[in-house]
C-alpha positions as CSV (number, residue, x, y, z in Angstrom):
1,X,334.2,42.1,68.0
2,X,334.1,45.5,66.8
3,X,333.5,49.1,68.1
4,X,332.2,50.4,64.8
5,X,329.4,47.8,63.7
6,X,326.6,47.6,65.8
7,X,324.4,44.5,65.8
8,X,323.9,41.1,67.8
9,X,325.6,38.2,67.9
10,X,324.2,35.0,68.7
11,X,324.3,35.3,72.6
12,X,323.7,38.5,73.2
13,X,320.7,38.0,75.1
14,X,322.0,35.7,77.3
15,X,324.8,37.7,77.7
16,X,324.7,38.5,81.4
17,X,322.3,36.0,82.7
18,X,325.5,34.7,84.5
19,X,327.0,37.8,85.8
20,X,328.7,38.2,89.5
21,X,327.4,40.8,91.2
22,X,331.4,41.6,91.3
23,X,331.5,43.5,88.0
24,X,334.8,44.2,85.8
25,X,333.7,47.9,86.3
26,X,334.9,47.1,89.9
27,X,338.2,46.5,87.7
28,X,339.1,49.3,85.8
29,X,336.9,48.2,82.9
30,X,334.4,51.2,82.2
31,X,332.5,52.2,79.1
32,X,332.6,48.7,77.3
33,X,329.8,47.2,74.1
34,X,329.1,44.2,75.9
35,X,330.5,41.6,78.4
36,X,329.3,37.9,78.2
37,X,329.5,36.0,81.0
38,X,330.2,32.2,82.1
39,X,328.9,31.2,78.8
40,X,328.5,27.8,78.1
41,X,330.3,25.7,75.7
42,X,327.6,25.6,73.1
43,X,327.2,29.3,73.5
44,X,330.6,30.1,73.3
45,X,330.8,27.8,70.1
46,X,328.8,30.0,68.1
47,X,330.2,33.1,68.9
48,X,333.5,31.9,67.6
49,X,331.6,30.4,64.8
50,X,329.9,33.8,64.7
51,X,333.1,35.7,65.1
52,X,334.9,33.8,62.8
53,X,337.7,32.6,65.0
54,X,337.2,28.8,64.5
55,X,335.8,26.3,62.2
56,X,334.0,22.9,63.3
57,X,335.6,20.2,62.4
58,X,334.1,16.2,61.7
59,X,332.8,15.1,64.9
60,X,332.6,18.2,66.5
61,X,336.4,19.8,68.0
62,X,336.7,23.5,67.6
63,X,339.8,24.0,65.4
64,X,341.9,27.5,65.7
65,X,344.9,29.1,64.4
66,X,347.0,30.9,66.9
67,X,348.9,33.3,64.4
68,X,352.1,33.8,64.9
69,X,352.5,32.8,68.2
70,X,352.1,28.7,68.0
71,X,354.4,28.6,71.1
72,X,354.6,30.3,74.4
73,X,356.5,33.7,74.5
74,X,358.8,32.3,77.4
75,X,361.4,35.2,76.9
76,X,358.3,38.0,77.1
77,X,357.2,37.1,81.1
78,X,357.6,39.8,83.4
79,X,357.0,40.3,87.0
80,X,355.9,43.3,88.7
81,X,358.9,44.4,91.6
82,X,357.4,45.8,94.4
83,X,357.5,45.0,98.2
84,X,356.3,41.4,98.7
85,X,357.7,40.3,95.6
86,X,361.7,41.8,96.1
87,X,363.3,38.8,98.0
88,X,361.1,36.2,97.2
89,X,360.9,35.8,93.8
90,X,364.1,34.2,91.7
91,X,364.6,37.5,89.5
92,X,366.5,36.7,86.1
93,X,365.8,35.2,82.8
94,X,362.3,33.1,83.9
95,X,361.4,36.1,85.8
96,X,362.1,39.5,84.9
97,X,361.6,42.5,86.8
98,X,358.8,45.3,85.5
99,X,358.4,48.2,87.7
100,X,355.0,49.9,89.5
101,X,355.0,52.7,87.2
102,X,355.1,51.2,83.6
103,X,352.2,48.6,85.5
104,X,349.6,51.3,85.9
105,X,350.8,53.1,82.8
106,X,350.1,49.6,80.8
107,X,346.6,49.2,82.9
108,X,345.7,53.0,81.8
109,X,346.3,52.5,78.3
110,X,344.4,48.9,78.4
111,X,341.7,50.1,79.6
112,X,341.6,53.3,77.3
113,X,342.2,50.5,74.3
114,X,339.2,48.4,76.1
115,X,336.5,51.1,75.5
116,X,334.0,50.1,73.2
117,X,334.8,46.6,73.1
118,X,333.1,43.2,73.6
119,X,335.0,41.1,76.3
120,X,334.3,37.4,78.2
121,X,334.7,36.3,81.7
122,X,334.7,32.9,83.1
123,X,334.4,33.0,86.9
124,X,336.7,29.5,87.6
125,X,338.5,27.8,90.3
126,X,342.3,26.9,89.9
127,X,343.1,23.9,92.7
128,X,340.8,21.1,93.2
129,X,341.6,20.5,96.8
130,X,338.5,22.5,98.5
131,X,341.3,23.4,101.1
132,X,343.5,25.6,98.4
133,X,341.0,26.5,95.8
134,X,341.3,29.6,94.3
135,X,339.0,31.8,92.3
136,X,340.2,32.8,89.5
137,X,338.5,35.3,86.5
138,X,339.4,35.1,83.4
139,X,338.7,38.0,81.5
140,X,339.2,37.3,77.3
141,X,339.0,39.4,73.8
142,X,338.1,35.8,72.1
143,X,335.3,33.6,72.7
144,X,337.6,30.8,72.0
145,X,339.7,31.8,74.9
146,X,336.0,31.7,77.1
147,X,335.7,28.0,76.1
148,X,339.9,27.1,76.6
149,X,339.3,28.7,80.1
150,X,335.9,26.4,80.7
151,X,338.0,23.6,79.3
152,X,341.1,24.2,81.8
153,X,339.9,25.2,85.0
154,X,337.2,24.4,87.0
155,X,334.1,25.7,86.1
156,X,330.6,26.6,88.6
157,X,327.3,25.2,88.0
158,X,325.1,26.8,90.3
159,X,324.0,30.3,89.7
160,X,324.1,31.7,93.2
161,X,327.8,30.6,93.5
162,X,328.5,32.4,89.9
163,X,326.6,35.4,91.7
164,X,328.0,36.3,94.5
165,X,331.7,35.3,92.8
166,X,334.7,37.1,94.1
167,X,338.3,36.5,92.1
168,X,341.1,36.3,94.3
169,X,343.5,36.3,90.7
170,X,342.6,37.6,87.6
171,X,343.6,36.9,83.9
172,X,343.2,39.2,81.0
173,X,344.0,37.5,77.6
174,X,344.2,40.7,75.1
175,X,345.5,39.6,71.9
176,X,344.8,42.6,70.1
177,X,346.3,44.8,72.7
178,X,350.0,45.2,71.8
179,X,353.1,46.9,74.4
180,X,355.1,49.7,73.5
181,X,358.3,48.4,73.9
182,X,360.1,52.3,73.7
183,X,357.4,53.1,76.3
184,X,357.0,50.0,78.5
185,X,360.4,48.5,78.0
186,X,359.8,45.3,77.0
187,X,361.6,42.7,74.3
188,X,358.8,42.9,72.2
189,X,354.8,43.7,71.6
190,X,354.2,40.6,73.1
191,X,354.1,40.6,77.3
192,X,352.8,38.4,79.9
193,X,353.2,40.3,82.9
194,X,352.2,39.2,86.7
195,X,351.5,41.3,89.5
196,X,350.9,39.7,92.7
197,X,350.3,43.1,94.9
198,X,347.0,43.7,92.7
199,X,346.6,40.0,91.4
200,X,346.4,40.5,88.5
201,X,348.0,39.1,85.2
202,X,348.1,40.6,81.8
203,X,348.5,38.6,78.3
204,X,348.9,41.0,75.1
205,X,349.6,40.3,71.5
206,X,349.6,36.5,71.3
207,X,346.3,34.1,70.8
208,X,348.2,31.2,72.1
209,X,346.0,29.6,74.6
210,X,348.8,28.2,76.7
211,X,349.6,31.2,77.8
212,X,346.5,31.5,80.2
213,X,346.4,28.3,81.6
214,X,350.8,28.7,82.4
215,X,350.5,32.2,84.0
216,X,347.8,30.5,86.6
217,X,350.0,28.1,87.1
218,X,352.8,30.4,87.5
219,X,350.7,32.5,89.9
220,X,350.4,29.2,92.1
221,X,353.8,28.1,92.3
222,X,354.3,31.3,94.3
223,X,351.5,31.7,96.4
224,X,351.5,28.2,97.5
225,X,354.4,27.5,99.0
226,X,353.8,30.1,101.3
227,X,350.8,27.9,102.3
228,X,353.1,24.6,103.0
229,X,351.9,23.2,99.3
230,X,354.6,22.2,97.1
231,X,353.5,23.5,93.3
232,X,354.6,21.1,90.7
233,X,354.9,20.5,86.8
234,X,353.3,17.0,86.7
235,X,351.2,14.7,85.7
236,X,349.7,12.7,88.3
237,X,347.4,9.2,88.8
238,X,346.9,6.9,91.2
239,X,346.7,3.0,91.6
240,X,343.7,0.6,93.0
241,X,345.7,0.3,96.0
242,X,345.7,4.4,96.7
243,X,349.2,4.4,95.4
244,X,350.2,8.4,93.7
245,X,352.7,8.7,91.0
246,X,354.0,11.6,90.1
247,X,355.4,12.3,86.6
248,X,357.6,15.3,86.0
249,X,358.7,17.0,82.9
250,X,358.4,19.5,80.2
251,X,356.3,19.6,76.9
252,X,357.3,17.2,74.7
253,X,358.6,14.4,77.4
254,X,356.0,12.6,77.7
255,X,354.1,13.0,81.0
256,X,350.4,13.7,79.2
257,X,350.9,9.8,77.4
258,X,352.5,8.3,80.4
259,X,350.2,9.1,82.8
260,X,346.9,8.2,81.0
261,X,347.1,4.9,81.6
262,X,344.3,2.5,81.9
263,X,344.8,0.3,84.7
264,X,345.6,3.6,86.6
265,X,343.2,6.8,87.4
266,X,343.9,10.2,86.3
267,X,344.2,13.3,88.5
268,X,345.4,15.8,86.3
269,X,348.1,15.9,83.6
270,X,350.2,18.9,83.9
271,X,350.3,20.9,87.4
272,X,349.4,19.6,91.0
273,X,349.9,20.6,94.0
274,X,351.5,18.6,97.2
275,X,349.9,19.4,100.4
276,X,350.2,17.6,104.1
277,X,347.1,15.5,103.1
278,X,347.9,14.6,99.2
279,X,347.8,15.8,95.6
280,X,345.5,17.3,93.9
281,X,345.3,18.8,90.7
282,X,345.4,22.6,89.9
283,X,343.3,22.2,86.8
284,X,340.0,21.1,85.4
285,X,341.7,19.9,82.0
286,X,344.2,18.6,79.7
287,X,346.4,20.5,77.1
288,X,348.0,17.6,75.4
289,X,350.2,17.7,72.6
290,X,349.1,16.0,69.2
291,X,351.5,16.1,66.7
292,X,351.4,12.3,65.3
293,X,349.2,11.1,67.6
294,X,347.4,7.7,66.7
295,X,344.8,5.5,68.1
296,X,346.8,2.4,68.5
297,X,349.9,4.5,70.6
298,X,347.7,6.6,72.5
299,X,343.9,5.8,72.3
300,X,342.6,7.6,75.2
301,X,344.0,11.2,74.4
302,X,343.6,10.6,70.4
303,X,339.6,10.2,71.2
304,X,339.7,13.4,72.9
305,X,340.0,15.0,69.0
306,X,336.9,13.5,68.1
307,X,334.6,15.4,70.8
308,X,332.6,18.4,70.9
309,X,334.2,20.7,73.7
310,X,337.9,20.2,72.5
311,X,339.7,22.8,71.0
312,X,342.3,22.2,68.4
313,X,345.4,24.7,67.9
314,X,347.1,24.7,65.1
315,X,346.0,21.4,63.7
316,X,345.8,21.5,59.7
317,X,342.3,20.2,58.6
318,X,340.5,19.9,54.8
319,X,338.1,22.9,55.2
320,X,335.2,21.0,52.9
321,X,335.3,17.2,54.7
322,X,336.5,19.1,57.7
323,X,339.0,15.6,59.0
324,X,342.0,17.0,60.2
325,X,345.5,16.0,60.2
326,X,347.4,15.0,63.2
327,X,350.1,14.3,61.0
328,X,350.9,17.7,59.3
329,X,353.1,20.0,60.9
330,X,352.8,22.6,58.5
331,X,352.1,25.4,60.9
332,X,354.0,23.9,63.8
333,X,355.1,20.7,66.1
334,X,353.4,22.2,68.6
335,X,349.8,21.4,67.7
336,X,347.6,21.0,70.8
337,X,344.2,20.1,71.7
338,X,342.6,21.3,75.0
339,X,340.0,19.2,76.4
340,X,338.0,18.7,79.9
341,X,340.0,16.0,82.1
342,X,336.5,14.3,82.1
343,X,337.1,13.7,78.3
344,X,339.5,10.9,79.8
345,X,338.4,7.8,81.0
346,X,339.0,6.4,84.2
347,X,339.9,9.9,86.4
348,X,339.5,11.2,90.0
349,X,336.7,13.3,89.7
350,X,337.6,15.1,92.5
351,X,340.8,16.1,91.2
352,X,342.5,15.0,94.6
353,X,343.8,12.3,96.5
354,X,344.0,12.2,100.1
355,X,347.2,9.7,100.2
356,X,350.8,10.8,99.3
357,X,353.2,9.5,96.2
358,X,354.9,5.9,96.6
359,X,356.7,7.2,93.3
360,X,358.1,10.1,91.9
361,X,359.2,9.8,88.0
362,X,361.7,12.7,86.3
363,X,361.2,12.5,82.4
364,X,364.0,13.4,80.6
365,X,364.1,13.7,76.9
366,X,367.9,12.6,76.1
367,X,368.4,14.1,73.0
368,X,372.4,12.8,73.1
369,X,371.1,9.3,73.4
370,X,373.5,8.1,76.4
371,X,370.9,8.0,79.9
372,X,369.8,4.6,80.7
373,X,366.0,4.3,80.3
374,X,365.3,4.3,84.1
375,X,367.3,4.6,87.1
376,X,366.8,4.7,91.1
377,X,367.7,7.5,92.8
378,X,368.5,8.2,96.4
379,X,367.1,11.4,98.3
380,X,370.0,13.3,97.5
381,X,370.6,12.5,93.8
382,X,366.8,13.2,93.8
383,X,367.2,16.6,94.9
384,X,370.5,17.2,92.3
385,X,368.5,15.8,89.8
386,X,365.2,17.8,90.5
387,X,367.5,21.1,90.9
388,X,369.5,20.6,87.4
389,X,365.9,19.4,85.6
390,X,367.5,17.9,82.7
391,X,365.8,17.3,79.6
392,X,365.5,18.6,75.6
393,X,363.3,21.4,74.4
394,X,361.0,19.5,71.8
395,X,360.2,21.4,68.7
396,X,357.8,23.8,68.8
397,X,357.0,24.1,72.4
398,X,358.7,27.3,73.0
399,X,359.0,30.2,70.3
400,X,362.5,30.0,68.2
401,X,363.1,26.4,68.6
402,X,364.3,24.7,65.6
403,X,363.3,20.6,64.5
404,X,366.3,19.3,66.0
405,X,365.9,19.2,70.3
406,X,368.1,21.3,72.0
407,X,369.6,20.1,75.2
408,X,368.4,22.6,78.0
409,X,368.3,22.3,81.9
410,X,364.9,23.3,83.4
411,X,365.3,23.5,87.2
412,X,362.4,21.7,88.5
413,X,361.9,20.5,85.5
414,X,359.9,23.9,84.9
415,X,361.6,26.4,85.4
416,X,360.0,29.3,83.1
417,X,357.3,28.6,85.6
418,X,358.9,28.7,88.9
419,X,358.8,32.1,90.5
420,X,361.0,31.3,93.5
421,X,364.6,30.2,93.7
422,X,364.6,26.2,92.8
423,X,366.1,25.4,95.8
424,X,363.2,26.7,97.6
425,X,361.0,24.0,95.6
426,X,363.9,20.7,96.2
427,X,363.8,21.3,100.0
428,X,359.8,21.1,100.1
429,X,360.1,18.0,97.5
430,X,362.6,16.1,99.5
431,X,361.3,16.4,102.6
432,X,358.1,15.1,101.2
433,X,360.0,12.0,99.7
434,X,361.6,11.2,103.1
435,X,358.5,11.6,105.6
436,X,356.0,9.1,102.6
437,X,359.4,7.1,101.8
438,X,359.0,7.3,98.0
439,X,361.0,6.0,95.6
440,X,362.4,8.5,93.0
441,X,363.3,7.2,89.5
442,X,364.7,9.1,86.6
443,X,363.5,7.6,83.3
444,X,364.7,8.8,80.1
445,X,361.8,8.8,77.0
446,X,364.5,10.5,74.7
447,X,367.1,8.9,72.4
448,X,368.8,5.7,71.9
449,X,371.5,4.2,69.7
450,X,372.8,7.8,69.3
451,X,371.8,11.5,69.2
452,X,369.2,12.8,67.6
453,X,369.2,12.8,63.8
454,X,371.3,8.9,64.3
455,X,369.3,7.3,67.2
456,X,365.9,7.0,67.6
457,X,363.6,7.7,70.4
458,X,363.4,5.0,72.4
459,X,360.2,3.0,72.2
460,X,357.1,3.8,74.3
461,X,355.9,0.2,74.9
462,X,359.5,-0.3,76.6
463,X,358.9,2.8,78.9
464,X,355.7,2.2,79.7
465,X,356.6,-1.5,80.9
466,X,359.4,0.0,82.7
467,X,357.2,2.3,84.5
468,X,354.6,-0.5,84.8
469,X,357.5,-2.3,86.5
470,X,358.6,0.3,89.2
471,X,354.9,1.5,89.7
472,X,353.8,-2.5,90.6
473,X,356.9,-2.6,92.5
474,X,358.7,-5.3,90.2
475,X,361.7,-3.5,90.3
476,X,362.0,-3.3,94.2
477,X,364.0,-7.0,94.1
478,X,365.7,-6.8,91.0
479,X,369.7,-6.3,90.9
480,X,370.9,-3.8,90.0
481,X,374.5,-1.7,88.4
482,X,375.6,1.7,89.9
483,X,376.3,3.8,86.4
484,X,379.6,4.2,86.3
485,X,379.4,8.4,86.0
486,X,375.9,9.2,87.5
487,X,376.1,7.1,90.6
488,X,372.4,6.1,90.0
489,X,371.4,2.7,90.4
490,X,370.1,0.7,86.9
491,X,368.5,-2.4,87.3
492,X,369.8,-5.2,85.6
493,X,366.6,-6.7,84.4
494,X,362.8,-5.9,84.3
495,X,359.9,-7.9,82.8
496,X,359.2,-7.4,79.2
497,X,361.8,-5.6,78.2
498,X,364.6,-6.6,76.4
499,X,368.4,-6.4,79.1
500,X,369.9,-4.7,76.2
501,X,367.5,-2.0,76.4
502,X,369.0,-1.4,80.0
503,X,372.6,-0.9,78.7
504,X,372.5,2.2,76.5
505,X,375.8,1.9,75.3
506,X,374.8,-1.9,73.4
507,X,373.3,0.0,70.8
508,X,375.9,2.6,70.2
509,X,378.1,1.4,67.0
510,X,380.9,3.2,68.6
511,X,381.0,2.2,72.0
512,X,384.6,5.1,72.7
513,X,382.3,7.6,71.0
514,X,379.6,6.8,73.6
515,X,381.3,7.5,76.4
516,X,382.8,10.4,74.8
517,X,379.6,11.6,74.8
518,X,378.5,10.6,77.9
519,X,381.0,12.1,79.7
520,X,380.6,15.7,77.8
521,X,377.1,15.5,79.4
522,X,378.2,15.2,82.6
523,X,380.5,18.3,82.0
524,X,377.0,19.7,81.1
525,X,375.8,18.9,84.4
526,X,378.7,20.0,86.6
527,X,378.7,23.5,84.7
528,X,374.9,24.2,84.9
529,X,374.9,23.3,89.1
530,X,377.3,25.6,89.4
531,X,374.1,28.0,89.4
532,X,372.9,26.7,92.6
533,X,375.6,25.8,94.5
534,X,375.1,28.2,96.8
535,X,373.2,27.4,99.9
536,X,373.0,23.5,98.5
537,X,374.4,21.0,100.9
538,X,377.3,19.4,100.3
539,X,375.4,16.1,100.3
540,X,373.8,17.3,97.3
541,X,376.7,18.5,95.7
542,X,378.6,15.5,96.0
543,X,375.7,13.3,94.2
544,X,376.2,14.6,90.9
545,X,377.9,12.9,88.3
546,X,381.9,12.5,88.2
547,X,383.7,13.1,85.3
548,X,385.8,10.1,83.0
549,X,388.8,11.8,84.1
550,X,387.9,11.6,87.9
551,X,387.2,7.8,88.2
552,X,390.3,6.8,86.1
């Protein structure tokens, strides 16, 4: 809190009642005030009370500001090059290269900065499958980073296990610790820098809790594959009958909402993991965004705002009734609330199925308005489609975006995350789809009627009964169109929802200027492939999309 004023805050004397015997000094950290350990939620709520890092708000959510940085710093991630890392990882503009020797410079000077401080730890697990578990320490500056660890991983009850507590990863959040970019050559003060020789991962100069919970994941996505575990950005439930589905997609596109649904159980919302025995979810909570969320839209997530345990980035609140506003987006669209997965209704408490996906759903934002709302995919336009990842940024998600989506490609649909080359992660996804035969559909929760600012975004009752449709398997006997550019197949009908909805063009004005616009996409999509054509088969080249020009 501070190295100059000396007195206690409220858990002081609890402080290290939870302490592994595995001590940060082990770590480098020497000569610290204080270190609290595995606090509990109601501990850690008033030390940020305490600390004045939060305010309660009505009902009980923890509400913070994260500063300047509402958004992740996806152009500030580094990884360490050294020997095990060189020709695995996909080196470039997700993943760029920071050498051994500014590493232990940064580490020296952290730990010099360090002295005299008071830090956190949460001892968690990261993987819910008891086969891939991994222990994890979290090691913070802010108690409000203590409780968004408790809330996002999977946290230990019993006292011996806390004890004798090993990390096999560790994360230090440092908010006030800021890079020399002369010195360590980085963009900016701002870094989130992973090293997988000493397993360990640095966060400096941003509060945004996101950060910690995506450099886990991105820590996964590597060391699992080698392990014969596909690493994915999805959400994930699964049906009375033992049926997974798998939802991919980025911030914004709608996996969180899609996959709480009621008749359905939860696994996890964001990151899982596919093994030879089934899914199971990396994490121990949700990080949903809220940004006009209402009760009658999205009643399971919106209830998580009105329980003790959540924290709430970002949201604007009156500071004397203390109700917030899900509606204001005065500091940012990206307003989040992180809560325990068991703040959801109907879940896997586990956090794993032991039976494989019967579907696997991209999510694709559309910001041009032209996709159809869901098509079927074979195994190789699955594995174009997974490659190319397309979607739209959503405001606020990612630092420097404007209001207005920006079309993007996200291989995987994650790719800031993914540390190995994407074709890497297709191969392990296909094969997975062909040995469980799982259907693979591409539904699009972006625009209709036109692009953004002329459309709108196409209506989430009509995408959830589409998905309702494929998940029962409604859609398996339907008829269906091949699109005349994609290939795809598009079924013709599906129960409650209106057949114009499944012809994107009915509710373009202009129907010459949609397929103007259509076909620019596809130009979109040949260009960006051209990334990964090497090594690619030609089977998977040869399912992407044809231009206007090309089927005239």
């Amino acid at each position: 809190m501070s190295k100059y004023l000396e007195f206690n805050s409220p858990a002081t004397k609890e402080a290290m009642k939870l302490a592994s015997d595995f001590r940060i000094k082990n770590q480098g950290f020497k000569y610290l005030d204080r270190v609290f350990w595995n606090l509990p939620d109601e501990t850690l709520y008033e030390e940020i009370v305490f600390r004045n890092e939060g305010k309660i708000t009505k009902q009980g959510p923890i509400i913070v500001n994260t500063g300047k940085h509402s958004a992740r710093a996806a152009q500030d991630k580094f990884v360490v090059l050294e020997e095990s890392t060189d020709k695995n990882i996909w080196w470039g503009v997700y993943n760029r290269p920071f050498s051994q020797e500014k590493f232990g410079q940064l580490m020296g000077r952290l730990f010099a900065w360090a002295q005299g401080e008071e830090l956190f730890v949460q001892d968690v697990y990261a993987g819910a499958d008891p086969d891939y578990k991994m222990p994890v320490r979290i090691i913070t500056e802010k108690a409000w980073h203590s409780l968004f660890a408790r809330n996002m991983f999977i946290t230990i009850s019993d006292q011996d296990e806390l004890k004798n507590f090993v990390p096999e990863f560790t994360v230090i959040a440092v908010p006030g610790f800021k890079l020399d970019p002369a010195v360590d050559g980085t963009r900016t003060e701002t870094g989130i820098i992973i090293n997988f020789e000493q397993r360990i991962a640095v966060i400096a100069n941003t509060l945004y809790g996101g950060e910690i919970k995506k450099s886990i994941f991105t820590v996964l996505n590597y060391l699992l594959t080698f392990e014969d575990v596909l690493p994915m950005h999805c959400s994930a439930n699964v049906g009375k009958n033992g049926d997974v589905a798998l939802f991919f997609g980025l911030s914004g596109t709608g996996k969180t909402t899609l996959s709480a649904d009621p008749k359905r159980q939860l696994i996890g919302d964001d990151e899982h993991g596919w093994s030879s025995q089934g899914v199971f979810n990396f994490e121990g909570g949700c990080y949903a965004k809220v940004i006009n969320l209402s009760s009658e839209q999205e009643p399971q997530i919106y209830a998580t705002t009105k329980m003790f345990g959540t924290i709430l980035e970002n949201v604007v609140y009156d500071p004397v009734t203390r109700n917030i506003d899900l509606d204001d987006d005065e500091i940012t669209e990206n307003t989040r609330a992180s809560y325990p997965i068991e703040f959801i209704p109907n879940i896997i408490k586990d956090g794993y199925a032991r039976s494989h996906p019967k579907n696997v759903i991209f999510l694709t934002c559309d910001a041009s308005g032209v996709m159809p709302p869901i098509a079927r995919l074979n195994p190789e336009q699955a594995q174009y489609h997974f490659i190319s990842g397309y979607t739209s940024k959503i405001a606020g998600t990612e630092i420097g975006l404007g209001i207005e989506p920006q079309i993007t490609f996200s291989a995987c649909f994650g790719a800031p995350f993914m540390v190995r080359h994407p074709y890497e992660y297709s191969e392990m996804l296909k094969q997975r789809v062909l040995k469980n035969n799982a259907n693979v559909w591409l539904v699009n929760t972006g625009w209709v009627g036109g692009r953004f600012g002329v459309g709108k975004r196409i209506s989430i009752r009509h995408t959830r009964n589409l998905l309702n449709a494929a998940l029962d398997g409604k859609l398996d006997n339907v008829e269906y169109r091949k699109d005349k550019l994609f290939g795809f197949e598009v079924p013709l009908t599906c129960p409650d929802v209106p057949e114009d909805v499944l012809y994107p063009e009915s509710s373009w004005g202009n129907k010459d200027e949609y397929w103007k616009k259509y076909d620019a996409l596809v130009a979109r999509f040949i260009d960006n492939f051209k990334l990964f054509e090497s090594g690619v088969s030609e089977e998977v080249k040869n399912a992407g999309p044809k231009r206007l020009s090309e089927i005239k």
